[in-house]
N, C-alpha and C positions, 0 to 999 in steps of 0.2 A: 253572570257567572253560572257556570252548568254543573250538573253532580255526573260525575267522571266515574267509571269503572275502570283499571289498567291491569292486564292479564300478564304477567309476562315480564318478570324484573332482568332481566342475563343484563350484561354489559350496555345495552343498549335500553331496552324498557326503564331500569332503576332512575335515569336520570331523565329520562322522558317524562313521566310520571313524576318525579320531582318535582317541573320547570312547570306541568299541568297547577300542582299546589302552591307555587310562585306565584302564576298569575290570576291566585284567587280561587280557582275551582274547588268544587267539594269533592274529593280524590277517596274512593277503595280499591284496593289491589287484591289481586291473588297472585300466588306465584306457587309450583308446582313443591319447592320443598319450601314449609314455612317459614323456616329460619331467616331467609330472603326477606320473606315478605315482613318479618320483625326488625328486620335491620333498615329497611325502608320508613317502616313506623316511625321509629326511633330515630333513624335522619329526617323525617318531612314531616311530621305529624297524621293526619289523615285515619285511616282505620283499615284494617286487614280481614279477609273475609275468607273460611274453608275449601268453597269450593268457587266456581266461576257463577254458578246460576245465585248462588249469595252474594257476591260482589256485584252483579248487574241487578239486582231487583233496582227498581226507583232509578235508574240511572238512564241518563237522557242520552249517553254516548259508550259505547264498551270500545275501550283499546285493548289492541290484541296483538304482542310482538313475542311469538316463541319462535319453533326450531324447526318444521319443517311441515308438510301438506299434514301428516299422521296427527304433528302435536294439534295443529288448528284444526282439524276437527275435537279432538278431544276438549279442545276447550268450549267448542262453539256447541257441540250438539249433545245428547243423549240427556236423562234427567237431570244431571249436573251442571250441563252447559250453560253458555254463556246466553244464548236461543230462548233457556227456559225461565231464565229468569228475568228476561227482558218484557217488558210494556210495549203492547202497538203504539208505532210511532216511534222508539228509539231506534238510533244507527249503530251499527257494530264499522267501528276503523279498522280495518287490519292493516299492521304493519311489517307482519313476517314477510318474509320474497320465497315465494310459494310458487306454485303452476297455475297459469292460467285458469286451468281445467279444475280446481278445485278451488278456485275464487267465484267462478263463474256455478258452480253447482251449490257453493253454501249460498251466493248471492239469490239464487232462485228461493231454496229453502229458506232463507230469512224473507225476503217478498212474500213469500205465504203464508208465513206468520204474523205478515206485518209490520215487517221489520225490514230496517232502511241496512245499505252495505257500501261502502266502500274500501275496495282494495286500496292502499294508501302506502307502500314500499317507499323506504328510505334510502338515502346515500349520505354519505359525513363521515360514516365508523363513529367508535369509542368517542373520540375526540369532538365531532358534532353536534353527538346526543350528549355532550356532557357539558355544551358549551352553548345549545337551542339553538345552534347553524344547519342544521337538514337540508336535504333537499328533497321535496316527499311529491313522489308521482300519483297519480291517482287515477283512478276509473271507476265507472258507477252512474246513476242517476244524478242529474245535474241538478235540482233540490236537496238531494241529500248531499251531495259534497256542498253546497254553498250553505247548511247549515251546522255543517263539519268542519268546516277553514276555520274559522275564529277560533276553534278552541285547538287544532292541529298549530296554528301562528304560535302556541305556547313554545313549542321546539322546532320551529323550522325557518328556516332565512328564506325560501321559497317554496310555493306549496303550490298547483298546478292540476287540473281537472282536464286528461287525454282522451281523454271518450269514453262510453261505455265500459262494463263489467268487464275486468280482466285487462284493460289497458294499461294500467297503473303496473300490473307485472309486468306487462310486455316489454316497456317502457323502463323497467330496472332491467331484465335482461337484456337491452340496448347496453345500458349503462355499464355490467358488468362485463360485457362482450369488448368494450371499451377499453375498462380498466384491465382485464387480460392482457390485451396486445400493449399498453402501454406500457404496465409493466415489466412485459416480456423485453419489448424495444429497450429501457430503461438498466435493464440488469447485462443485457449483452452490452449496451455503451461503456458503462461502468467497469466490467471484468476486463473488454478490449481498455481500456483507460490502465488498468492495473496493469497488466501484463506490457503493456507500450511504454511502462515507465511516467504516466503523464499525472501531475496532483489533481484526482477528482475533484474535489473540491472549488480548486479555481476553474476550472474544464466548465461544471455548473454552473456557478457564477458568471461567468459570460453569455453558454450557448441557453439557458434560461431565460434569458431574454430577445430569445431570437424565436425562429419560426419550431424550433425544439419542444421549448418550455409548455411545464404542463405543471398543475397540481402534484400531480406523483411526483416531479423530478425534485419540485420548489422542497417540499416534506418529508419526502423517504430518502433520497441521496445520503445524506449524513448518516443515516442508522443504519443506510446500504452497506457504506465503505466498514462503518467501523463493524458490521457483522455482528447489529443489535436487531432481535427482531420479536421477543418476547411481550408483545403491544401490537392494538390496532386490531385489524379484523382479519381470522386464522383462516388458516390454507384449508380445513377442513371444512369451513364454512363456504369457503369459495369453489372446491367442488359441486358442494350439494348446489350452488347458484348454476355453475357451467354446466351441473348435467339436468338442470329445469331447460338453459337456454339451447343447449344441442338436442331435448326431447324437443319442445316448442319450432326448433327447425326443421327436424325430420317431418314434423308435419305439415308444416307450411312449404317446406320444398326450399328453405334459404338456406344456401351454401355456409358454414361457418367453416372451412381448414384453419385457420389461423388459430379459433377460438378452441376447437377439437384437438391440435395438436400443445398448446396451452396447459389445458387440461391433462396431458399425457404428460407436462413437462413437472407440472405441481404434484399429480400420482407420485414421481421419482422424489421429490421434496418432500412427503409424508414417507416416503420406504426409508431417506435418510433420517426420519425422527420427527420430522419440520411437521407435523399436524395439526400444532397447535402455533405455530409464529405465526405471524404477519404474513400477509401474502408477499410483503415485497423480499420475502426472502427466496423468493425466482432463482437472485444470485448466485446461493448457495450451489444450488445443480451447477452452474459454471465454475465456481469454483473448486468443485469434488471433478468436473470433468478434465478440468485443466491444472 
């Protein structure tokens, strides 16, 4: 068992960190307001730490799941960081779904410290991480992810080493360029289903099993129709993901339309109020349109 640091409690880190003290680890957290990280205490036991470079002293792995490129450096660098309180030879996980370009610049800065990195991006949502079903991409040096997986297996149904530094994002912007358009597909089926007169519900139950069916359709259809969407992982989160995956392709030169106009379609779902639902509330702009 390994002594754990875990940065970063939101929706997703709290029960991450959990599943770490489930299976044995010796667990400290930080989290940016404390109150968080007391109510973690008091669900898992474990011990809570001021800043990030107190939570990583002695610790053989720092987890790191905040909010976007700005919050992970804050956590990772300056005298407080997670960087300074680390021993040569420990690895920093990160979990955030961040830009390539700033996975691959702390990844240098920790190498010359001495210190191991893998980017480590999740997919499962709320639901996932609270249930240790992930699916956690990664990149980095291939000794350090392979002595990073055993302790990542605490929350992950599948855990995967894509190559080098910054693969692991690339690799979630795949995923979420994914979930875009399937959503997208998914809420126009559904609004055409309402207005055609036809029961969603049994409509999914059939074409679900055919060459249709998908995760999203099996999950979200029911809190689709009945216009619940106050759960799961917000529209606000999932621009800041579309606009990592449309900078990431202006660079490289890959086409995304589909994914670009997506994002213009969730923009109108946050002007409706939608910034904090679920992304599968797509439907809602269909249904305000029609």
């Amino acid at each position: 068992m390994a002594k754990v640091a875990f940065l970063g409690l939101g929706v997703m880190g709290f029960p991450m960190a959990g599943h770490l003290v489930r299976a044995g680890h010796s667990v400290t957290v930080y989290n940016r307001s404390p109150a968080k990280a007391e109510a973690w205490v008091a669900a898992y036991g474990g011990t809570r730490a001021d800043t990030p470079a107190l939570a990583a002293e002695g610790a053989e792995f720092v987890m790191t799941c905040v909010g976007n490129d700005d919050d992970l450096r804050a956590v990772c660098c300056g005298t407080e960081g997670a960087f300074a309180g680390m021993a040569a030879g420990a690895i920093l996980v990160d979990h955030t779904t961040v830009s390539a370009r700033v996975t691959r610049e702390l990844q240098a800065e920790a190498t010359a410290a001495g210190l191991g990195f893998v980017d480590a991006p999740v997919s499962g949502g709320q639901a996932g991480a609270e249930n240790g079903v992930l699916s956690v991409m990664c990149g980095g040096d291939a000794e350090d992810y392979a002595r990073a997986e055993p302790v990542i297996a605490a929350y992950a149904r599948i855990c995967r080493r894509l190559g080098d530094s910054g693969a692991g994002q690339l690799a979630k912007m795949m995923n979420q360029i994914c979930i875009a358009g399937v959503l997208q597909g998914l809420s126009e089926a559904l609004r055409f289903g309402e207005l055609a007169g036809l029961d969603g519900r049994a409509v999914v139950e059939v074409i679900s099993q055919g060459a249709a069916g998908s995760w999203q359709m099996v999950n979200r259809h029911e809190t689709m129709l009945e216009d619940r969407f106050d759960f799961g992982f917000a529209v606000d989160w999932m621009r800041k993901d579309l606009g990592i995956c449309l900078a990431a392709a202006e660079e490289i030169g890959a086409p995304l339309p589909m994914t670009a106009l997506v994002d213009q379609f969730y923009k109108d779902v946050q002007a409706l109020g939608g910034g904090r639902s679920d992304t599968s509330s797509l439907i809602r702009r269909l249904r305000h349109l029609s």
